[in-house]
C-alpha positions, 0 to 999 in steps of 0.5 A: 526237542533239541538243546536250545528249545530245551534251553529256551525253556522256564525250569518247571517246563524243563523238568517236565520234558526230562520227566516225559523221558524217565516216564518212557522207562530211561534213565537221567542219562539216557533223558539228559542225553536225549536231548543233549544237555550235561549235568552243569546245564541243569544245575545252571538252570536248578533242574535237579534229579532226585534220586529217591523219587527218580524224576527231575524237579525244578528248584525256585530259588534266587533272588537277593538275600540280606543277611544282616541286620543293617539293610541300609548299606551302611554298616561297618565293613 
């Protein structure tokens, strides 16, 4: 697989592709170097590493938060 298939990719795919690596015995660098993807490619997409477990994950967060009482837009500025 190379860079752009991996980047066509939904994040939980791309944690499994990069975990197929890690499975084979190499390291984060070694699987992000195999398929040619930097740290900032990863985290643009929240595919995360974690070192305590040693395997790449994906992260679901997004979306639109409101954090203030008022959701109509119209409270002071």
């Amino acid at each position: 697989m190379d860079r752009a298939e991996f980047m066509a990719l939904e994040a939980p795919r791309k944690a499994e592709a990069l975990n197929a690596f890690i499975d084979e015995g190499k390291t984060q660098k070694e699987a992000m170097d195999a398929i040619g993807v930097s740290l900032k490619d990863l985290m643009s997409t929240q595919v995360l590493f974690s070192k305590a477990e040693g395997r790449f994950f994906a992260k679901a967060v997004g979306g639109y938060s409101n954090f203030h009482d008022d959701s109509t837009g119209e409270a002071a500025k």
